[in-house]
Residue frames as a rotation matrix with the C-alpha (Angstrom) as fourth column:
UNK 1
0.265 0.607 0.749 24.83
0.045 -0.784 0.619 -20.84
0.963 -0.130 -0.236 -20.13
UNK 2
-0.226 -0.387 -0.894 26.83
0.846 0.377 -0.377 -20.49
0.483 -0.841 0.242 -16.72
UNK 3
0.830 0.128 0.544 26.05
-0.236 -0.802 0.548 -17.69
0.506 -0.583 -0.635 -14.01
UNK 4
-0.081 -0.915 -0.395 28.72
0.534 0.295 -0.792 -16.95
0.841 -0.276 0.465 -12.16
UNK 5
0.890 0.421 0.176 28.16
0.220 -0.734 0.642 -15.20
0.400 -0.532 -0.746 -9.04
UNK 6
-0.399 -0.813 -0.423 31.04
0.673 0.054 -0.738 -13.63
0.623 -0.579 0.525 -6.73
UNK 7
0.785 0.615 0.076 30.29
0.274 -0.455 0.848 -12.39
0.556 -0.644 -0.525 -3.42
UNK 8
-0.249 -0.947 0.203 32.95
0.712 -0.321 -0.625 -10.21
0.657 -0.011 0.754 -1.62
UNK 9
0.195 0.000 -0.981 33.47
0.960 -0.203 0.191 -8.10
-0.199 -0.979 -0.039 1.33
UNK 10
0.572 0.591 0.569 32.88
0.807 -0.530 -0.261 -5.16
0.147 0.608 -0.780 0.49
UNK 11
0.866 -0.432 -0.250 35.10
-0.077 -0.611 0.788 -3.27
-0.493 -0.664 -0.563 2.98
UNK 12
0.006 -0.990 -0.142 38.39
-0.181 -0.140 0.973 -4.75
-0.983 0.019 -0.180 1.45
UNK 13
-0.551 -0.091 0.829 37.32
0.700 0.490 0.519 -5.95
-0.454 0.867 -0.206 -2.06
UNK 14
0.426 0.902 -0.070 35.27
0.533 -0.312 -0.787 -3.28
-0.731 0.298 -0.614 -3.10
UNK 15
0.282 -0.294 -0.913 37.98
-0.549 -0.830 0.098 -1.42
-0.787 0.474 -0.395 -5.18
UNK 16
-0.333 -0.350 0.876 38.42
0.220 0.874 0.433 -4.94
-0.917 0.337 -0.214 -7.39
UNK 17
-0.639 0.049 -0.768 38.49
-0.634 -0.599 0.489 -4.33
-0.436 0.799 0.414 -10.93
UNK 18
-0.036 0.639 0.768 35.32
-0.087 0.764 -0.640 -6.10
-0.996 -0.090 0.028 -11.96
UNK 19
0.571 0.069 -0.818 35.32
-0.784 -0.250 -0.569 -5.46
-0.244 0.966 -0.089 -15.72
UNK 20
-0.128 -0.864 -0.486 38.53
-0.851 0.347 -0.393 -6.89
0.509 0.364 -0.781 -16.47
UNK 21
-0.592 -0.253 0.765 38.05
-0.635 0.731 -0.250 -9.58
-0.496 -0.634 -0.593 -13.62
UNK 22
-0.050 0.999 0.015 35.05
-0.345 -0.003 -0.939 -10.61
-0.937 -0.052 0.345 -15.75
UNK 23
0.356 -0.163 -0.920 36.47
-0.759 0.524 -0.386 -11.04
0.545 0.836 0.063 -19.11
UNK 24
-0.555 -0.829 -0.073 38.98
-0.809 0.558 -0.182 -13.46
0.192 -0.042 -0.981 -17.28
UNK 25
-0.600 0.618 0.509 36.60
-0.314 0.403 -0.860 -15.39
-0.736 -0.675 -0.048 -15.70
UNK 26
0.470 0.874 -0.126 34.69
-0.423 0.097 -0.901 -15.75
-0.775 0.476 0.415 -18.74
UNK 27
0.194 -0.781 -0.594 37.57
-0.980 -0.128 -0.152 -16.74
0.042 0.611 -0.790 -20.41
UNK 28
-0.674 -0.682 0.284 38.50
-0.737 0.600 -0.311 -19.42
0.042 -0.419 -0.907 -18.17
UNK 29
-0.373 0.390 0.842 35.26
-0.349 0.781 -0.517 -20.89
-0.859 -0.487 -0.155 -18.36
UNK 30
0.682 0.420 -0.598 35.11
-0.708 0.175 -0.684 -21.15
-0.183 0.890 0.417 -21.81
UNK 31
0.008 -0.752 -0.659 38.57
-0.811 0.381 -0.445 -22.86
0.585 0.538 -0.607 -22.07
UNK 32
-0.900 -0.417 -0.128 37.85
-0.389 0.899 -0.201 -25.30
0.199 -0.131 -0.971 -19.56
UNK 33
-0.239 0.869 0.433 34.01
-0.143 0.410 -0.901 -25.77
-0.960 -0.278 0.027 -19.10
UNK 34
-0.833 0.165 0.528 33.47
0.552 0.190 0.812 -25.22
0.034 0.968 -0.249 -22.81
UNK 35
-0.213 0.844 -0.493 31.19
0.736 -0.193 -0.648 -23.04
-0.642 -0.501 -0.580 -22.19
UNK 36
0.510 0.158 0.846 29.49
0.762 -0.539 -0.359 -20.14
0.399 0.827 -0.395 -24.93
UNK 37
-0.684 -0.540 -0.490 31.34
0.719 -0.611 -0.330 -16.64
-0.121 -0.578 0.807 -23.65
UNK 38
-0.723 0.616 0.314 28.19
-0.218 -0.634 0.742 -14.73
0.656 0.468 0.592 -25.26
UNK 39
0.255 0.821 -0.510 26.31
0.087 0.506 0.858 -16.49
0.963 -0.263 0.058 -22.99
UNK 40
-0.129 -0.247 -0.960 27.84
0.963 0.201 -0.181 -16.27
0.238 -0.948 0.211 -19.51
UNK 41
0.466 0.665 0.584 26.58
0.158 -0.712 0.685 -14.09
0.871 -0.227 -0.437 -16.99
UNK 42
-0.341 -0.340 -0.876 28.68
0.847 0.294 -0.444 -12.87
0.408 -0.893 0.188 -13.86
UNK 43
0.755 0.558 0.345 27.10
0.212 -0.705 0.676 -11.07
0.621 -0.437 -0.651 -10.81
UNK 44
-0.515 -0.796 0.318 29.09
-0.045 -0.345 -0.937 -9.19
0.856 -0.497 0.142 -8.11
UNK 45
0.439 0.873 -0.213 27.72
0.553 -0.075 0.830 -9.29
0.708 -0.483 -0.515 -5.10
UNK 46
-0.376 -0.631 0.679 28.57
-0.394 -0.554 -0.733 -6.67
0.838 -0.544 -0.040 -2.18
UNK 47
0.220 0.399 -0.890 28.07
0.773 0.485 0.409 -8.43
0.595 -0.778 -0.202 1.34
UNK 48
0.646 0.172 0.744 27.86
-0.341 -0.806 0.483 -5.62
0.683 -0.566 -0.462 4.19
UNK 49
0.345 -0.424 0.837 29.19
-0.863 0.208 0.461 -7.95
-0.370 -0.882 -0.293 6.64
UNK 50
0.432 -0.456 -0.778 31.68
-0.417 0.664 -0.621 -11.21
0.800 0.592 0.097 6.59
UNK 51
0.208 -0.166 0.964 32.21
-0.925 0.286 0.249 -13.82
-0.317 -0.944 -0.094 9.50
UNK 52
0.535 0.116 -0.837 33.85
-0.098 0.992 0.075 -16.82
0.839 0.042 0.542 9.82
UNK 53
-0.742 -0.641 -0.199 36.14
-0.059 0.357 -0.932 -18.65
0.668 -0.680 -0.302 12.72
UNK 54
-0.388 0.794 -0.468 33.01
0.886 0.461 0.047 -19.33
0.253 -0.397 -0.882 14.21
UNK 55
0.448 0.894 -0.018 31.83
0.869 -0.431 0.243 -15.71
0.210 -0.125 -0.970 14.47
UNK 56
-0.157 -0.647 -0.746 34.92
0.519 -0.697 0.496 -13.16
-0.841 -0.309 0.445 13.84
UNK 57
0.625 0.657 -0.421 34.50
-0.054 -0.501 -0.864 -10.58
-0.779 0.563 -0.278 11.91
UNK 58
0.146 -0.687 0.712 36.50
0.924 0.352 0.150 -11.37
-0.354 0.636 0.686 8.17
UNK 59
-0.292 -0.542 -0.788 38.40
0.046 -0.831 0.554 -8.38
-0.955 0.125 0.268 6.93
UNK 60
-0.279 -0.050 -0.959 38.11
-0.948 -0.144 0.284 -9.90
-0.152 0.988 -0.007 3.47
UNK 61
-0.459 -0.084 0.884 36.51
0.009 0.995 0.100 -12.86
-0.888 0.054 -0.456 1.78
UNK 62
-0.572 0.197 -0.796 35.66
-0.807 -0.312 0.502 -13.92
-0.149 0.930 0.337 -1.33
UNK 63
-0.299 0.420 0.857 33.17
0.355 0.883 -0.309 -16.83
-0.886 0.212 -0.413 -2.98
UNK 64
-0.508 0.075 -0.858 32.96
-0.836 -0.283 0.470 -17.29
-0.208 0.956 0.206 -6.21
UNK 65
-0.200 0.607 0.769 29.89
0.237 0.792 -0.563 -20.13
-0.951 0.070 -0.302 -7.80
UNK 66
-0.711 0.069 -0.700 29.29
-0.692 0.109 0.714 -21.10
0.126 0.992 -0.030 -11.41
UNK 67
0.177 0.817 0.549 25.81
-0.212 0.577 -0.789 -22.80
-0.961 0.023 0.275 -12.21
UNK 68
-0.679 -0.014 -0.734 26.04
-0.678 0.397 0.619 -25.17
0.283 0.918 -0.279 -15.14
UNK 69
0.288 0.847 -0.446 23.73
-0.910 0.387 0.147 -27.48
0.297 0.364 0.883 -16.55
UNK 70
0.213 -0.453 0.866 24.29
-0.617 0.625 0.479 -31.31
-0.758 -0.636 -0.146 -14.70
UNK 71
0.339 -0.672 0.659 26.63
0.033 0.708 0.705 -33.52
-0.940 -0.218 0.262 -16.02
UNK 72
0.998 -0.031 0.049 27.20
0.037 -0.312 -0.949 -31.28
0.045 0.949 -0.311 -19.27
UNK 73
0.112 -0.957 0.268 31.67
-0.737 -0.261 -0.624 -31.27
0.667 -0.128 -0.734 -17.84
UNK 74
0.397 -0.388 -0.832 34.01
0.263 0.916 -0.302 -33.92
0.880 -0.099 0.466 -16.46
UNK 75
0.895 -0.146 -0.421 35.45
0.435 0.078 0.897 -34.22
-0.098 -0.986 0.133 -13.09
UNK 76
-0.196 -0.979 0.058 39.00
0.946 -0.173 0.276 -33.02
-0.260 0.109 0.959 -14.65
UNK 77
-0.210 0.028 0.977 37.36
0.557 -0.818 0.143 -29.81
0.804 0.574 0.156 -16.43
UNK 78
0.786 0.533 0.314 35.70
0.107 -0.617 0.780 -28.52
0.609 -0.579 -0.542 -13.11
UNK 79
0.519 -0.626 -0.581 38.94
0.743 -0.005 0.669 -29.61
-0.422 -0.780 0.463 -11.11
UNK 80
-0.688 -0.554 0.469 41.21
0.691 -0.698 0.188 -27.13
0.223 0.453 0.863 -13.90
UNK 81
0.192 0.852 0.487 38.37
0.609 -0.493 0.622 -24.76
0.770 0.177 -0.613 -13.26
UNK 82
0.779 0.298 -0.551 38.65
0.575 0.011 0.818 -24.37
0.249 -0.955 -0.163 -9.93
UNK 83
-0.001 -0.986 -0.169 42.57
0.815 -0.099 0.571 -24.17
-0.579 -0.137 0.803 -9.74
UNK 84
-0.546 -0.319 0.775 42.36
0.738 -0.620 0.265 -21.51
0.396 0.717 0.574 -12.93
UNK 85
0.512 0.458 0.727 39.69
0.161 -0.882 0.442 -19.29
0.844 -0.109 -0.525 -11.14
UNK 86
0.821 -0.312 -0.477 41.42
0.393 -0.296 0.870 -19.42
-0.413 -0.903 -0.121 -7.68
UNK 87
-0.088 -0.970 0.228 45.05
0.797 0.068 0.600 -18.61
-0.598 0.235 0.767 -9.87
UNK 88
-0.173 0.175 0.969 43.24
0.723 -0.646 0.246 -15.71
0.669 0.743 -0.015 -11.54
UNK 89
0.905 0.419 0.071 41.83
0.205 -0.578 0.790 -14.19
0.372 -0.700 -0.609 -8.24
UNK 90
0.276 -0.853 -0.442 45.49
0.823 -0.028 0.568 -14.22
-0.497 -0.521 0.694 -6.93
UNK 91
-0.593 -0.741 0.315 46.43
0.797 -0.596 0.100 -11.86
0.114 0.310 0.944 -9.44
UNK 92
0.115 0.648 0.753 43.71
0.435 -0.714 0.548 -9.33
0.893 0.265 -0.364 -8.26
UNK 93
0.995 -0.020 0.099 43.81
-0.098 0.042 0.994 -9.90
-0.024 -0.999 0.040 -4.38
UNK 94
-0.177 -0.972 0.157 46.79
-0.618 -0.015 -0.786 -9.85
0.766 -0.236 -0.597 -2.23
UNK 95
-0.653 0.132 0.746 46.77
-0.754 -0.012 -0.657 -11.88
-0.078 -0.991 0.107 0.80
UNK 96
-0.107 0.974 0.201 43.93
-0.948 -0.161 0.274 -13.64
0.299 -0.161 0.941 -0.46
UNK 97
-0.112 -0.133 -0.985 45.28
0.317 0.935 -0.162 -17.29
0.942 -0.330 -0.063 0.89
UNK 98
-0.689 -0.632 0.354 44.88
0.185 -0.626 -0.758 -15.69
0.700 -0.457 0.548 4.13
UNK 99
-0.258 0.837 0.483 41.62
-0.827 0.067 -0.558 -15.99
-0.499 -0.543 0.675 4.71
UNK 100
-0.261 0.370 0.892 38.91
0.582 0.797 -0.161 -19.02
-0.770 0.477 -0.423 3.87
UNK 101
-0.124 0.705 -0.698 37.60
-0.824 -0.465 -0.323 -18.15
-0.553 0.535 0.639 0.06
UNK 102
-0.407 -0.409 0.817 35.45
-0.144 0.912 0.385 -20.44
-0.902 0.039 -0.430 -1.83
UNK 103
-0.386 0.274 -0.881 34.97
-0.915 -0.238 0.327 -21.56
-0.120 0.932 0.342 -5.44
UNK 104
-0.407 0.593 0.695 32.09
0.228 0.803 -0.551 -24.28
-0.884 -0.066 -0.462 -6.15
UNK 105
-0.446 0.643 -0.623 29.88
-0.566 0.336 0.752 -25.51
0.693 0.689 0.214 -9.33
UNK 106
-0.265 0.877 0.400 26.26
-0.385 0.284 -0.878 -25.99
-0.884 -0.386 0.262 -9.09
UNK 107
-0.992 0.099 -0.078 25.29
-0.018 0.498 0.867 -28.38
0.125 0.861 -0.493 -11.30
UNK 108
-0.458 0.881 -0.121 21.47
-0.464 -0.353 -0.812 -27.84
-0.758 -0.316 0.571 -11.98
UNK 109
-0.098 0.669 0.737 19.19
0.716 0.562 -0.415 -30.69
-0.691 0.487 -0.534 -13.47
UNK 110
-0.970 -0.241 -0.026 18.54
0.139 -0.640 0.756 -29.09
-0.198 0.730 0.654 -17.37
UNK 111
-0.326 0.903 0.281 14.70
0.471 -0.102 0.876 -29.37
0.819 0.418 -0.392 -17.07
UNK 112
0.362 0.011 -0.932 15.06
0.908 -0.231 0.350 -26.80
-0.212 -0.973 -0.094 -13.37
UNK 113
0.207 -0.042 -0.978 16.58
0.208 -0.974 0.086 -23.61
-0.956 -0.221 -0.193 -15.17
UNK 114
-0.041 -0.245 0.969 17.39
0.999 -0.005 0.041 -21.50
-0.005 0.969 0.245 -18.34
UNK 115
-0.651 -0.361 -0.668 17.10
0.431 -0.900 0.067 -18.42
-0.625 -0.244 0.741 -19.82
UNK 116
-0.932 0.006 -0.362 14.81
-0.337 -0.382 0.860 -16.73
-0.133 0.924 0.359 -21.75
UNK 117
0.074 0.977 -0.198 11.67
-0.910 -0.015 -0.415 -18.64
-0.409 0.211 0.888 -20.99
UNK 118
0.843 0.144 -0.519 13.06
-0.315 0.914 -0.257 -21.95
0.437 0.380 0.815 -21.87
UNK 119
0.823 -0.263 0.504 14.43
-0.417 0.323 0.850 -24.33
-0.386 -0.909 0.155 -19.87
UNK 120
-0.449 -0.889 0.091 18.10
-0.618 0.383 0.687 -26.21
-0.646 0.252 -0.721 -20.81
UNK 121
-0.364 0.397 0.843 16.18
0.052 0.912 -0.407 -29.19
-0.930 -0.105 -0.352 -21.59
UNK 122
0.799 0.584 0.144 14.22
0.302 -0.182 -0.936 -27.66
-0.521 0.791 -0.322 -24.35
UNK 123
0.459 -0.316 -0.831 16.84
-0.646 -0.761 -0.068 -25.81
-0.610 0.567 -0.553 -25.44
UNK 124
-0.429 -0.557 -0.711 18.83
-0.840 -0.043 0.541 -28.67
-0.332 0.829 -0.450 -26.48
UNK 125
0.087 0.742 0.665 15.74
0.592 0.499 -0.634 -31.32
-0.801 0.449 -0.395 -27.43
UNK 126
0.913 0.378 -0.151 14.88
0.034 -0.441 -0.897 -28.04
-0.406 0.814 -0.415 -30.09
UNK 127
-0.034 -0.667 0.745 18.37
0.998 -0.059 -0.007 -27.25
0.048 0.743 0.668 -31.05
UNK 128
0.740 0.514 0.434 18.28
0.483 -0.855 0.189 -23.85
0.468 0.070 -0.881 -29.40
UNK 129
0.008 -0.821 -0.571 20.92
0.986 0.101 -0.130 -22.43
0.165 -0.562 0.811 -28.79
UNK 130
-0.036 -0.190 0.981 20.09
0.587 -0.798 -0.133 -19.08
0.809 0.571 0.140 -28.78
């Protein structure tokens, strides 16, 4: 059950094909988090404004975060993660080494979130996978 959020400067990312970025993304975390693909959720966020060098305005930036359940993926799956979402965003973005953009997993304790009104925890104590 991963959320994915991506948050993006609107000004220069705003014409990003989100559809298509989305299957990929859902892709990739199925083939290396193992994750359900029926189940994953990604948000877009638009940010109005984007600063970094200690307070310049950023032309473009991206961040991308994935919440998963804790210690449900090895240190090697999240590291191929990482590398496979940052190697997917290349083919959308130009430039996009150019600026800082980061990609992180939250790993969230399984009795702290879910979906549906039931928490990880329950879900897989019952055998719920729905």
């Amino acid at each position: 059950m991963p959320l994915i959020t991506i948050c993006r400067n609107k000004k220069d990312l705003s014409q990003l094909n989100e559809q298509s970025l989305a299957k990929e993304l859902s892709l990739i975390t199925h083939k290396c988090l193992s994750k359900n693909i029926k189940h994953t959720v990604l948000n877009f966020v638009d940010l109005s404004s984007c600063y970094s060098n200690g307070g310049d305005v950023c032309e473009s930036s991206l961040s991308v975060d994935i919440k998963v359940t804790a210690g449900t993926n090895s240190e090697t799956e999240k590291s191929n993660w990482i590398r496979g979402v940052w190697e997917i965003l290349q083919t959308y973005i130009s430039n996009l080494d150019k600026t800082i953009n980061y990609i992180s997993i939250s790993e969230i304790e399984s009795n702290t979130w879910g979906y549906n009104g039931l928490t990880q925890k329950v879900r897989t104590t019952t055998g719920d996978k729905k």
